[in-house]
Every structure is written in structure tokens, then in C-alpha cells.
TORVO-314757 format. One record per atom (N, C-alpha, C): atom name; residue number from 1; x negated, y negated, z negated. Coordinates in steps of 0.001 Angstrom, whole numbers, plus 500000, padded with zeros to 6 digits. Atoms other than C-alpha are relative to their C-alpha. Layout:
% residues N
atome CA num NUM c1 X c2 Y c3 Z
...
***
This chain:
% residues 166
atome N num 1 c1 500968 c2 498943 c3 499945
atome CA num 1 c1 556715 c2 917818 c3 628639
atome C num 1 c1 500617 c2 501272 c3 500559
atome N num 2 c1 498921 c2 498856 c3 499154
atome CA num 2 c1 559563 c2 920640 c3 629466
atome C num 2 c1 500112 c2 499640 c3 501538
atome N num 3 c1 500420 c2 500917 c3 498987
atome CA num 3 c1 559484 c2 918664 c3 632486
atome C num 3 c1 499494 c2 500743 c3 500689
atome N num 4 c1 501026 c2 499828 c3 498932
atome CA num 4 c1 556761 c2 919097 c3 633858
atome C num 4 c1 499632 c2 501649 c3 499905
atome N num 5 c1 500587 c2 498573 c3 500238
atome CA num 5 c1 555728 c2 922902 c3 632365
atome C num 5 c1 500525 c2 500566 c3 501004
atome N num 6 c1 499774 c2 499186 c3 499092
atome CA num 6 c1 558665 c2 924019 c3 634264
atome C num 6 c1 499442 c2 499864 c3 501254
atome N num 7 c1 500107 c2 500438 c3 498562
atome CA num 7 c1 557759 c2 922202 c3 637678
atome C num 7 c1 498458 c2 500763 c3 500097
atome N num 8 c1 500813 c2 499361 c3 499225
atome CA num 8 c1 554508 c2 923727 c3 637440
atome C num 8 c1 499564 c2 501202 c3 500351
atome N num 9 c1 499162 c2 498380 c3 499795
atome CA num 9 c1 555813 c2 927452 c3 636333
atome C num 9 c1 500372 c2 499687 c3 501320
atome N num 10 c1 499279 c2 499563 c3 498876
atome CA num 10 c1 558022 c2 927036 c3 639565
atome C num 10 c1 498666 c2 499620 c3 501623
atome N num 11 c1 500973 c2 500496 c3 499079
atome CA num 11 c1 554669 c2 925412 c3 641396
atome C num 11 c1 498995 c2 501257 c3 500643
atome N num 12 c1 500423 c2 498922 c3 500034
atome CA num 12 c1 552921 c2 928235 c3 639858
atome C num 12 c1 500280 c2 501531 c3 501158
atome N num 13 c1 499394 c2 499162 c3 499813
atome CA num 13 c1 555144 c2 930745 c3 641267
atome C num 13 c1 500294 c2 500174 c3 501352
atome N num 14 c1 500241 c2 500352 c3 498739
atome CA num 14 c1 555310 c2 929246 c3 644591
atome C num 14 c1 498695 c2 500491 c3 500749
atome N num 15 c1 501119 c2 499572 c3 499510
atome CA num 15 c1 551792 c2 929468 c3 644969
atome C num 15 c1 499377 c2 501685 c3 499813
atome N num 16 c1 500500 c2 498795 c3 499985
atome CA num 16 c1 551314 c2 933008 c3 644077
atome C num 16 c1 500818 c2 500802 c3 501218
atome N num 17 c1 499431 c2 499113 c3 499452
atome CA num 17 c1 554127 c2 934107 c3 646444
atome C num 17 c1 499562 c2 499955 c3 501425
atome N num 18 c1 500998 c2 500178 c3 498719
atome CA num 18 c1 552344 c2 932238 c3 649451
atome C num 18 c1 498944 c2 501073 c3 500008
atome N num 19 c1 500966 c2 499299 c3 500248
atome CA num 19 c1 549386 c2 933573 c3 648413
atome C num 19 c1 500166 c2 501826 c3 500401
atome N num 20 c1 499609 c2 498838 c3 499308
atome CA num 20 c1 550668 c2 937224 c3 648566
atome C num 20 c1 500571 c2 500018 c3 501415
atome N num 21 c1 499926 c2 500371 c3 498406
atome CA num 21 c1 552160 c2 936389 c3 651845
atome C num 21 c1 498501 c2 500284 c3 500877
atome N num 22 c1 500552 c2 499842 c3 499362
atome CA num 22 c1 549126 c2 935668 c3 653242
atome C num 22 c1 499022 c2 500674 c3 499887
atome N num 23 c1 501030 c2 498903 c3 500619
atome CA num 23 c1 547198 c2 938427 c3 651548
atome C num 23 c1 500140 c2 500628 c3 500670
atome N num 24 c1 499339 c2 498714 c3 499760
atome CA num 24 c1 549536 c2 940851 c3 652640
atome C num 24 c1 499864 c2 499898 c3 502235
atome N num 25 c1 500161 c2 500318 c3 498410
atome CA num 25 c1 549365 c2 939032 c3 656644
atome C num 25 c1 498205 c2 499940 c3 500909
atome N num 26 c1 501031 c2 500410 c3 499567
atome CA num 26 c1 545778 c2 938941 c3 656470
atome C num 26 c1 499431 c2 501699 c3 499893
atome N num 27 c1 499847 c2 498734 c3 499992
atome CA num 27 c1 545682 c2 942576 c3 655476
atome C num 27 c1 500227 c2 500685 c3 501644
atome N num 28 c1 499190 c2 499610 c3 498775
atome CA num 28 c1 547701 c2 943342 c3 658939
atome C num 28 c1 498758 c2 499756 c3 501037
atome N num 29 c1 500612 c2 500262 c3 499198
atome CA num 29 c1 544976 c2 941627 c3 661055
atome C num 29 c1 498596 c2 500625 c3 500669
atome N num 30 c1 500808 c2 499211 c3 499561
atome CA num 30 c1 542147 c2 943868 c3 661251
atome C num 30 c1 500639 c2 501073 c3 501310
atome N num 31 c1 499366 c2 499071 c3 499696
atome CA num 31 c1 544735 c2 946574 c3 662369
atome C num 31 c1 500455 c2 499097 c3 501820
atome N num 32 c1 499410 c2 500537 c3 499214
atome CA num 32 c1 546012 c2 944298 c3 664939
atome C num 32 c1 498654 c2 499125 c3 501435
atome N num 33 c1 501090 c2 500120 c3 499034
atome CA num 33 c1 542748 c2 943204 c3 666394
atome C num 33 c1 499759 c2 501036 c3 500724
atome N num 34 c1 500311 c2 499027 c3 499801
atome CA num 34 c1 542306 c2 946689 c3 666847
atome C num 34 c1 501147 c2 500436 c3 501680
atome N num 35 c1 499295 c2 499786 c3 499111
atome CA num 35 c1 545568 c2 947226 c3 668976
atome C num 35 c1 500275 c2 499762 c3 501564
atome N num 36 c1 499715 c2 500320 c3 498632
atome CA num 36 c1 545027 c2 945604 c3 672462
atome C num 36 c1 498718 c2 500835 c3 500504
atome N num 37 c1 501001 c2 498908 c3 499093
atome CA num 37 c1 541524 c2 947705 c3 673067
atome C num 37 c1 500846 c2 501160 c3 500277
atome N num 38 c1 499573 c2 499062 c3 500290
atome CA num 38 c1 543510 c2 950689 c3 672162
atome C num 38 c1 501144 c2 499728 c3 501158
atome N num 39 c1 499395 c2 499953 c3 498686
atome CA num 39 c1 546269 c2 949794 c3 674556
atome C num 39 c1 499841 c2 499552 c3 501499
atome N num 40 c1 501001 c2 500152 c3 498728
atome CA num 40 c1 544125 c2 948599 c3 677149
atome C num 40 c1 499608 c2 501148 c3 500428
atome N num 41 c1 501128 c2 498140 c3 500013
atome CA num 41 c1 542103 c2 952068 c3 676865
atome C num 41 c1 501309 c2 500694 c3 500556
atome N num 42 c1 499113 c2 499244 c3 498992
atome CA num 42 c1 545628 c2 953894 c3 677914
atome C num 42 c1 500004 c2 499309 c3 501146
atome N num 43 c1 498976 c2 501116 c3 499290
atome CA num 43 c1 547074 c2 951141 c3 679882
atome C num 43 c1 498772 c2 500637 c3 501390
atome N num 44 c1 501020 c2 500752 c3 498680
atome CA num 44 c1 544158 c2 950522 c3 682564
atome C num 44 c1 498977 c2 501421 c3 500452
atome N num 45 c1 500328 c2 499125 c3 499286
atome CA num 45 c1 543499 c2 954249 c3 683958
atome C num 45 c1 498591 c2 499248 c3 501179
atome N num 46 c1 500336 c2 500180 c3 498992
atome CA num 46 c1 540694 c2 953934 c3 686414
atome C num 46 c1 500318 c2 500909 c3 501410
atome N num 47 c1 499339 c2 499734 c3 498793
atome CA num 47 c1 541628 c2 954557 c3 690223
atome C num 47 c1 498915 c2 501403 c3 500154
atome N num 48 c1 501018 c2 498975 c3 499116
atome CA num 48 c1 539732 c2 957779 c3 691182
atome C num 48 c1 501286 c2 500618 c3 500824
atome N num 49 c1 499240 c2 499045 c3 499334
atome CA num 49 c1 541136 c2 959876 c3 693824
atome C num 49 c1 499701 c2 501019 c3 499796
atome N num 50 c1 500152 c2 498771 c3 500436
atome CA num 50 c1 541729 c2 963277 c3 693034
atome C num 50 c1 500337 c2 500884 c3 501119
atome N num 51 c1 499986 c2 499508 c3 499508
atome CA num 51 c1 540372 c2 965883 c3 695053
atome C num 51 c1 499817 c2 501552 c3 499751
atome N num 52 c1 500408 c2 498547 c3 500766
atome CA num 52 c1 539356 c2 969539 c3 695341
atome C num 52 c1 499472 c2 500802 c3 500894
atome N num 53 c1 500434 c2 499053 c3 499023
atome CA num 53 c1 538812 c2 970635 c3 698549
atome C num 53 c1 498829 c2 499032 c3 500739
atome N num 54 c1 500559 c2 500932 c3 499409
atome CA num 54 c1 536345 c2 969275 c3 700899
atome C num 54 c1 500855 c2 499043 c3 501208
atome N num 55 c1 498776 c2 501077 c3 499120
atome CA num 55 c1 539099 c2 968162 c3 703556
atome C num 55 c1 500298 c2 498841 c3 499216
atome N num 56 c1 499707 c2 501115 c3 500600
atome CA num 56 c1 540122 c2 965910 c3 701087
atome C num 56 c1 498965 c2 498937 c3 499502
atome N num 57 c1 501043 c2 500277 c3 500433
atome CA num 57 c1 536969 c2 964801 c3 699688
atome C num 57 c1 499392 c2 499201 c3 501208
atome N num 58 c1 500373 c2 500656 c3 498678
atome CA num 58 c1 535873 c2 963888 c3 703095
atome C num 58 c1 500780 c2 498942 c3 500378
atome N num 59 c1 498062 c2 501014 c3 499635
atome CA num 59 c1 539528 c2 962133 c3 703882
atome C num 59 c1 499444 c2 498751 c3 498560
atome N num 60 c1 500181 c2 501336 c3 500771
atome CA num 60 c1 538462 c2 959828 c3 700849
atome C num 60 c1 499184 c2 499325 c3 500225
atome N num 61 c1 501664 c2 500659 c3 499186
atome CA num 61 c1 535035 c2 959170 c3 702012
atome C num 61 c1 500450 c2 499077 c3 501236
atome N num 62 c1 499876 c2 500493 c3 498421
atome CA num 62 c1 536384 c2 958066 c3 705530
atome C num 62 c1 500793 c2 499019 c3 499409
atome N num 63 c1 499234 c2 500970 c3 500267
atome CA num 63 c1 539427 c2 955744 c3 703863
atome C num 63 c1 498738 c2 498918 c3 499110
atome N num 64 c1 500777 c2 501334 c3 500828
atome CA num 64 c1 536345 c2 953763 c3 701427
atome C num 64 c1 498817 c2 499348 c3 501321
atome N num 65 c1 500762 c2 500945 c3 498909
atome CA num 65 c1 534095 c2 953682 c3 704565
atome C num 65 c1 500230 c2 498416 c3 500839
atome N num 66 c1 499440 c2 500849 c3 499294
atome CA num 66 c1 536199 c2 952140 c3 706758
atome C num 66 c1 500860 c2 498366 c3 498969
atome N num 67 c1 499295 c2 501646 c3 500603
atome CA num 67 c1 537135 c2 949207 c3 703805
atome C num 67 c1 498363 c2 499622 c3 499127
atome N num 68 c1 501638 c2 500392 c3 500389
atome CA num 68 c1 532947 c2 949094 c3 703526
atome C num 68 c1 499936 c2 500303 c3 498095
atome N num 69 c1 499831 c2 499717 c3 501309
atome CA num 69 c1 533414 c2 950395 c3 700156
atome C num 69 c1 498742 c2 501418 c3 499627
atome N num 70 c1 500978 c2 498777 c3 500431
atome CA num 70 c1 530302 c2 952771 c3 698382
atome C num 70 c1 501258 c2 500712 c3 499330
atome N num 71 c1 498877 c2 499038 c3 500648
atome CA num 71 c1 531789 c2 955912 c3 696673
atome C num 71 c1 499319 c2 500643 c3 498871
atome N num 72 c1 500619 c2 498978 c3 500926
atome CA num 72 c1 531125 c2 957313 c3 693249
atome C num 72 c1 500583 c2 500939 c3 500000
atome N num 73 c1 499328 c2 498646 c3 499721
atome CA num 73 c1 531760 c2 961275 c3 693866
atome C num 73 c1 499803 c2 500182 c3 498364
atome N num 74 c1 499845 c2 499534 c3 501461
atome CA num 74 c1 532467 c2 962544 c3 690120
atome C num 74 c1 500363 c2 501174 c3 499787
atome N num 75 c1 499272 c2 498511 c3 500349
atome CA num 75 c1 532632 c2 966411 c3 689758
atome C num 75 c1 500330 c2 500808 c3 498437
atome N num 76 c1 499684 c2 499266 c3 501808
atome CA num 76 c1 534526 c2 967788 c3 686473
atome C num 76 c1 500849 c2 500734 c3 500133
atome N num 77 c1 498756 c2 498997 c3 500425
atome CA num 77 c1 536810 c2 970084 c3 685336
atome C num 77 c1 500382 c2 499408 c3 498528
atome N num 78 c1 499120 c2 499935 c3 501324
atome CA num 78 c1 539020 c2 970606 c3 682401
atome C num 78 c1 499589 c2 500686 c3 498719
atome N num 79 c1 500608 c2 499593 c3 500937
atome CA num 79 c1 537115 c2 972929 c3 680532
atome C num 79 c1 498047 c2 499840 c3 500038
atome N num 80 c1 500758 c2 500275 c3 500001
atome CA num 80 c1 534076 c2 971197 c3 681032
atome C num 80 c1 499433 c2 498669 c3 498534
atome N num 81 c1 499342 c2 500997 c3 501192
atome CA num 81 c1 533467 c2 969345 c3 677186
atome C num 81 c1 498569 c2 498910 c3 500182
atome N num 82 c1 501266 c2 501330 c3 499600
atome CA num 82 c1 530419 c2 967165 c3 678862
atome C num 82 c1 500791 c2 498927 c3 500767
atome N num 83 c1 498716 c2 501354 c3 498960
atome CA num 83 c1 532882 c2 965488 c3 681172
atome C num 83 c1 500674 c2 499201 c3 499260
atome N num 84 c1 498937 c2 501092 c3 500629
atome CA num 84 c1 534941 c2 964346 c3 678508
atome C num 84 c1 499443 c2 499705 c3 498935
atome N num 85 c1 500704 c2 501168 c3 500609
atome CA num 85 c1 532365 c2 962935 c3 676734
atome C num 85 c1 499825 c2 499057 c3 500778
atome N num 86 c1 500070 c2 501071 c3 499067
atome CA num 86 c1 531635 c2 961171 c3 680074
atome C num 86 c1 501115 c2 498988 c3 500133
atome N num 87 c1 498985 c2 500300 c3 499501
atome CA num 87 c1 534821 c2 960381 c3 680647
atome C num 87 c1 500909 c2 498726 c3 498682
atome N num 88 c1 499495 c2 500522 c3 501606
atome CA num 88 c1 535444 c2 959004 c3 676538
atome C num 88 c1 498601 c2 498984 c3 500493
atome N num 89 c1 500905 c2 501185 c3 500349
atome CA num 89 c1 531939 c2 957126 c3 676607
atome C num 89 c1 499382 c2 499370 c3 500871
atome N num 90 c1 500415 c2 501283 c3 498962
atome CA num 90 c1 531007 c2 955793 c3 679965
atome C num 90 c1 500996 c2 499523 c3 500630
atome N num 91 c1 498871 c2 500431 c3 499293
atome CA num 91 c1 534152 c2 955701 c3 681815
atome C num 91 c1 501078 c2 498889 c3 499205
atome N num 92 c1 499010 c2 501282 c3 500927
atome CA num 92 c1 536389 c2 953398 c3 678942
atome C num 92 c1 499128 c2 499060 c3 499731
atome N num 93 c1 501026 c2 501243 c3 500621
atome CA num 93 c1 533007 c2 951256 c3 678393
atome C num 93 c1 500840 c2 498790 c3 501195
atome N num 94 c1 499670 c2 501151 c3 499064
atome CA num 94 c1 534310 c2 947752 c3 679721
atome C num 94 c1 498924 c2 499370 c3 500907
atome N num 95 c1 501020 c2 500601 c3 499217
atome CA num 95 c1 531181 c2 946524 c3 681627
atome C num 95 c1 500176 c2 501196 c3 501278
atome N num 96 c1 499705 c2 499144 c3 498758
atome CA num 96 c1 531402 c2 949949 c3 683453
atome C num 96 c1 501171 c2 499257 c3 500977
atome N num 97 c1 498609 c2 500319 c3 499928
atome CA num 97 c1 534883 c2 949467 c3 684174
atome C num 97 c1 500025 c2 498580 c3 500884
atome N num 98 c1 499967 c2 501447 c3 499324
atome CA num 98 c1 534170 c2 945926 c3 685571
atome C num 98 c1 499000 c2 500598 c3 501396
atome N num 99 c1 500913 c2 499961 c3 498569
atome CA num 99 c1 531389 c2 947219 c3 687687
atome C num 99 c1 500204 c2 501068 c3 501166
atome N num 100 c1 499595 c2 499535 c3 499349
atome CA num 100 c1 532965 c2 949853 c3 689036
atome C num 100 c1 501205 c2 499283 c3 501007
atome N num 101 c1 499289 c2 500519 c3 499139
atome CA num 101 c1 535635 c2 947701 c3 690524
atome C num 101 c1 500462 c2 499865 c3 501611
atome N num 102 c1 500383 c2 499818 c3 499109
atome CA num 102 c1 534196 c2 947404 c3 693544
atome C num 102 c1 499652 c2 501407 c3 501150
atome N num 103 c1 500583 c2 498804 c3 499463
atome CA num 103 c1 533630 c2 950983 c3 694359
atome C num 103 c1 500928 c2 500865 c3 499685
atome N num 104 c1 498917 c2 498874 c3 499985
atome CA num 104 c1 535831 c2 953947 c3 695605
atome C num 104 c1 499821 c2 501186 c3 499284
atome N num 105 c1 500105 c2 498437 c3 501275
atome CA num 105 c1 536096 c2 956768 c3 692719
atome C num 105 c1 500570 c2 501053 c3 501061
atome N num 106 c1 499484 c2 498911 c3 499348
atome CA num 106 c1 536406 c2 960002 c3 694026
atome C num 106 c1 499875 c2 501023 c3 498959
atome N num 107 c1 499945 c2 499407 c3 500877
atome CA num 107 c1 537030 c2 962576 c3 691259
atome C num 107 c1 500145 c2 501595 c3 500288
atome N num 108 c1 500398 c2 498963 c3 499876
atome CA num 108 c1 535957 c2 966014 c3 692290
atome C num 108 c1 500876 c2 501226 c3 498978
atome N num 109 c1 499019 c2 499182 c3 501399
atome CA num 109 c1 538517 c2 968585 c3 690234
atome C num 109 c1 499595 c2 501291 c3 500586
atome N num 110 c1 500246 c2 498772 c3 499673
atome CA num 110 c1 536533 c2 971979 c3 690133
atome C num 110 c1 500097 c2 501043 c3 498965
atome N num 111 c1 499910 c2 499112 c3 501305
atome CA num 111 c1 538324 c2 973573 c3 687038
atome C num 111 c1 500445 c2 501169 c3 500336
atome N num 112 c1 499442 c2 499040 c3 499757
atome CA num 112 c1 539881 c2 976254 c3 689129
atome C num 112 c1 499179 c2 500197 c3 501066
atome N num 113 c1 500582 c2 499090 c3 499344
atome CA num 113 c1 537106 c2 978024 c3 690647
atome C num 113 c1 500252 c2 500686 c3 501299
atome N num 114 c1 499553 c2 499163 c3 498924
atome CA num 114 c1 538159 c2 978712 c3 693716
atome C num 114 c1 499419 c2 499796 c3 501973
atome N num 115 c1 500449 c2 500384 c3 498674
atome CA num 115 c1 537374 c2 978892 c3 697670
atome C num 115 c1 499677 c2 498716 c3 500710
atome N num 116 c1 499986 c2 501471 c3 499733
atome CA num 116 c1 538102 c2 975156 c3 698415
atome C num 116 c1 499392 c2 499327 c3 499111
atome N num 117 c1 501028 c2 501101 c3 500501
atome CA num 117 c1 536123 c2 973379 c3 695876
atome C num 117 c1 498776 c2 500687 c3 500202
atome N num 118 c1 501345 c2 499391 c3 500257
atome CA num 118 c1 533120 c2 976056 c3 695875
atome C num 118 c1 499480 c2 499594 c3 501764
atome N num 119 c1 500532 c2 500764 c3 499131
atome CA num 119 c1 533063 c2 974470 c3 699471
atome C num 119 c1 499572 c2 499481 c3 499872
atome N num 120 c1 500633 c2 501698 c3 500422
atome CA num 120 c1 532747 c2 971063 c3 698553
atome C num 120 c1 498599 c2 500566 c3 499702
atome N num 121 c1 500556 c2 500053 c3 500733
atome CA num 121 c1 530509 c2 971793 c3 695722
atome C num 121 c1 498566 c2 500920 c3 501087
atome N num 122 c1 501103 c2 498676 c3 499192
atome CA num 122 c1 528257 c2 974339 c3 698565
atome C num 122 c1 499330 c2 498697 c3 500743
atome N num 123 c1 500606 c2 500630 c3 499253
atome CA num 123 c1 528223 c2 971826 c3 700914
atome C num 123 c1 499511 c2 498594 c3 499715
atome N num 124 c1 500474 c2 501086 c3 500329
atome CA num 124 c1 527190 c2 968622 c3 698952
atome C num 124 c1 498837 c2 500283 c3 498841
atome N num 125 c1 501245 c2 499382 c3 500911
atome CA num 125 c1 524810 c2 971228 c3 696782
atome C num 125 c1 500238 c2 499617 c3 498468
atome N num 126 c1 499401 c2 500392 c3 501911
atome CA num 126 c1 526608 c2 970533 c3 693202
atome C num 126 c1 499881 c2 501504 c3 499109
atome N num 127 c1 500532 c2 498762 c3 500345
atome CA num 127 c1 525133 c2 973225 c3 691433
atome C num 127 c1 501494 c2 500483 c3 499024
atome N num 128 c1 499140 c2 499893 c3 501153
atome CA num 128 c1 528374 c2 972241 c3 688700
atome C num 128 c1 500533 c2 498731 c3 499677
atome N num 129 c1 499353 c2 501334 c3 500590
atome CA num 129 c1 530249 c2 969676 c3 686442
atome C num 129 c1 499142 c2 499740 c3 499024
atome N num 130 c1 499622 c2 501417 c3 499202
atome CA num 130 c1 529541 c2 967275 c3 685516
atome C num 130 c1 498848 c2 499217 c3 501147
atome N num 131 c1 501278 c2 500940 c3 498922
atome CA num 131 c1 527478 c2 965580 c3 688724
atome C num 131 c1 500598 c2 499153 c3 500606
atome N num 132 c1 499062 c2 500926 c3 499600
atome CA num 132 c1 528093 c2 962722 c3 689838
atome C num 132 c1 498268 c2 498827 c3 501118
atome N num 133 c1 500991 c2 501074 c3 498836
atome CA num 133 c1 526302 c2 960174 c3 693005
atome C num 133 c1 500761 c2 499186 c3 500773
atome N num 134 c1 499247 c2 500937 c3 499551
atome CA num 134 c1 527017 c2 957658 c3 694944
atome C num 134 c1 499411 c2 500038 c3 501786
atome N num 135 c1 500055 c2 500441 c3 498371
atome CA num 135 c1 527405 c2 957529 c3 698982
atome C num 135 c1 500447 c2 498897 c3 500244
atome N num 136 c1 500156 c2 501243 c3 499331
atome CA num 136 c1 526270 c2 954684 c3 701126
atome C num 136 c1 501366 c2 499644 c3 500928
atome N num 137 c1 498988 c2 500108 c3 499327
atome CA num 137 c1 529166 c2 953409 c3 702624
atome C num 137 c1 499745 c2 499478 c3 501919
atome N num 138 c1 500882 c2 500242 c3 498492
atome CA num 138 c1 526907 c2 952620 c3 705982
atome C num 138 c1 500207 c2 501559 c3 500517
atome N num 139 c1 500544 c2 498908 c3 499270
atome CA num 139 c1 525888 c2 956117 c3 707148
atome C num 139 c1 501387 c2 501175 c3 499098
atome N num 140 c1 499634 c2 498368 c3 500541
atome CA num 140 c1 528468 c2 958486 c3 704489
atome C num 140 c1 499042 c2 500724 c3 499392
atome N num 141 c1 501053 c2 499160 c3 500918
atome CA num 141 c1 525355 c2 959782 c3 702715
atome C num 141 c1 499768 c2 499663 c3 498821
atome N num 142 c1 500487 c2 500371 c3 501491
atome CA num 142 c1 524094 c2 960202 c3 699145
atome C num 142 c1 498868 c2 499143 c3 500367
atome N num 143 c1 501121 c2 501197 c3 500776
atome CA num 143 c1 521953 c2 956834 c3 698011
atome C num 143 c1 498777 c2 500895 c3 499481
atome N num 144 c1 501298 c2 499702 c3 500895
atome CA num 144 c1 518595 c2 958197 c3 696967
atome C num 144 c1 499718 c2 500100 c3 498305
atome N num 145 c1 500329 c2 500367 c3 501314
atome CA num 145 c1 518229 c2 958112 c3 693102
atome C num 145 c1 501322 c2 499800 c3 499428
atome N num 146 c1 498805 c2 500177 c3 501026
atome CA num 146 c1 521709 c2 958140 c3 692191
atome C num 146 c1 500644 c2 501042 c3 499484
atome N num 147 c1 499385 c2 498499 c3 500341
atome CA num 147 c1 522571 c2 961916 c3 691344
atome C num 147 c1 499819 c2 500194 c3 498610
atome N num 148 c1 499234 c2 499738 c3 501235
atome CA num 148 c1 523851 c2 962343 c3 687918
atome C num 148 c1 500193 c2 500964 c3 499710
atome N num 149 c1 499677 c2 498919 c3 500269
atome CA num 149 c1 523522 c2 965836 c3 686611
atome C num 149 c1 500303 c2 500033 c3 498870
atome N num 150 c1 499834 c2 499617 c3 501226
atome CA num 150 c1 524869 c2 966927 c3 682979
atome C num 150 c1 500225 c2 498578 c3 499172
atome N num 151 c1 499517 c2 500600 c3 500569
atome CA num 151 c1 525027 c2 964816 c3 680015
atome C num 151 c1 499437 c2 497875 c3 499835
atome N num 152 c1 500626 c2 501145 c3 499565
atome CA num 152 c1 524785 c2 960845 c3 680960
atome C num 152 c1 501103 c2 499033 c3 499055
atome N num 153 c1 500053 c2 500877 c3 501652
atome CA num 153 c1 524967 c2 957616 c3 678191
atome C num 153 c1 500749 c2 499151 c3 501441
atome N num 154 c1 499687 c2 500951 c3 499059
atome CA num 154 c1 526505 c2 954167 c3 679479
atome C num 154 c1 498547 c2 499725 c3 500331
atome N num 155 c1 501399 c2 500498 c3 499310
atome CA num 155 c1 522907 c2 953152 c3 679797
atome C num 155 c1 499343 c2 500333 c3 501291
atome N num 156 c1 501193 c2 499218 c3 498832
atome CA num 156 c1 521156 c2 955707 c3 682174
atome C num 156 c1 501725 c2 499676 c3 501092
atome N num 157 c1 498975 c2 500643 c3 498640
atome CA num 157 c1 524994 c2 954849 c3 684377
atome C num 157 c1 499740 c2 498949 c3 500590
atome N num 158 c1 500296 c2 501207 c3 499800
atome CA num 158 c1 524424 c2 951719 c3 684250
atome C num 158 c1 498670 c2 499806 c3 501050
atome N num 159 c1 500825 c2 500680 c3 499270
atome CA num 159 c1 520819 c2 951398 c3 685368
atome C num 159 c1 500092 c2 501368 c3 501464
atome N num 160 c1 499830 c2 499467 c3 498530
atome CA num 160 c1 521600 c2 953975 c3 688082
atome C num 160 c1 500767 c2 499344 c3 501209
atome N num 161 c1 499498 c2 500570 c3 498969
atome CA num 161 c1 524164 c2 952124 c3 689668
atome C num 161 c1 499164 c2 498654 c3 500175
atome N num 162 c1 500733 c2 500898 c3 499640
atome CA num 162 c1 521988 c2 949241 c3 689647
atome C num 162 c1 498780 c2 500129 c3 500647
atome N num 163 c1 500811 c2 499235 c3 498965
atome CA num 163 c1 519277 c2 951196 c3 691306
atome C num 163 c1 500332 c2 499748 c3 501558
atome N num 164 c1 499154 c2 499549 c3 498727
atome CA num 164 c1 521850 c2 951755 c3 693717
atome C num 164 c1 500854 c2 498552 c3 500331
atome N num 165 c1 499437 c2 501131 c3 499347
atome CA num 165 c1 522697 c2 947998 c3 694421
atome C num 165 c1 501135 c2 499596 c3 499458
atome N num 166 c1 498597 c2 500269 c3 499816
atome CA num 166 c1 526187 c2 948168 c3 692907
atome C num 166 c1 500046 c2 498334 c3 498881
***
């Protein structure tokens, strides 16, 4: 009878330490599911080109033409706190992110007020940040129905660029 009590004390004892084991490993796994969005979300920057003037702005336009590529123009600044809601809730959405693929970012930087972006922004009529449209990669012109003023969801992105063929 000593026997056996101990073998199942030490059975006992076995099984509780598994047990914590995999309490304590199963604990970990939420946290760890969590970790590859989260380093994905740094990791995988999207490509925009960063401009400011219209020379440049134009110079990007002409490099997506010529590889038949549409262009989403994206105007923000730094102290603009609508942009970086845009920038937090449509731009890291993964479906975006997939569907943009295809299409040359051009990232409009008009946080410093000055002669060369108030070009741009004159001559493509951007009243401000955040606006954002998409040129036909045929002709260089804004798409009809794709101009993006102020504060925009993944949804209303979404069915705009699909408006817009992409």
C-alpha cells in the first residue's frame, strides 16, 4: 500500500508540474499571437515617395507613368492629427496594404509652409492636408471621383479606389 501511495504522490506531483508548465505556456500565447502583426506593422513601411515641391511631385508622376502605374497623391504634414489617424487606420489596414500594391504612392509633405509646396498644393488646387486622389496613369490626370478631402475610414478608401478601377 506504501507502494503505491508513494508512486501516485510522485504521479501526483508530476502531473501538477506539467500542468503548471502548460498553464504558464499557454498564458504566453495570446501575447505571442499578438507579436508578428505588431512587427509586421513596423517592419513593412509602405513605399510612398516623398515629395514637396512640385518638380518633384511631377518627377514621380512621370517615373509611375512610364511603368503604367496609377498614382495615389497623399498630402500631409506633421502637425496635421487627421493624417495620422489616416495614416494609423487606413494605411496599416492589410487589405489596403494589399491593394495598394499595385499603385505608385506619392506622399505630398506640406508641414513646412513654404513657396515650393504652396505650388504644388496651388497648382493641383489642394485647399490642405489631408487630400488625397488618384491620377490616371494614361493621360497624368486626376480620375474623376477619387479626391479625398479631410477625415477618411478604411471603408469610404476602399470603395473609392474601387470606383477608380484599382
Amino acid at each position: 500500500m506504501a507502494v503505491s501511495s508513494s508512486r501516485s504522490r510522485a504521479s501526483i506531483r508530476a502531473d501538477a508540474c506539467s500542468r503548471r508548465a502548460i498553464l504558464r505556456h499557454a498564458a504566453l500565447l495570446p501575447a505571442l499571437a499578438l507579436l508578428p502583426r505588431r512587427v509586421l506593422a513596423q517592419a513593412a513601411e509602405l513605399a510612398f515617395a516623398h515629395v514637396s515641391t512640385r518638380e518633384a511631385f511631377d518627377a514621380a508622376v512621370r517615373r509611375a507613368r512610364t511603368r503604367r502605374k496609377p498614382v495615389l497623391a497623399y498630402f500631409t504634414a506633421e502637425w496635421c492629427p487627421i493624417c495620422k489617424s489616416i495614416d494609423k487606420r487606413v494605411f496599416s489596414n492589410p487589405v489596403i496594404r494589399r491593394r495598394l500594391e499595385g499603385i505608385a504612392l506619392v506622399r505630398a509633405d506640406v508641414t513646412a509652409i513654404d513657396a515650393g509646396n504652396r505650388a504644388l498644393m496651388e497648382h493641383l488646387r489642394v485647399a490642405g492636408p489631408p487630400t488625397m486622389f488618384v491620377i490616371d496613369p494614361k493621360d497624368g490626370r486626376e480620375m474623376p471621383g477619387t479626391r479625398l478631402v479631410g477625415a477618411v475610414d478604411a471603408n469610404l478608401f476602399l470603395d473609392t479606389i474601387n470606383l477608380a478601377g484599382l
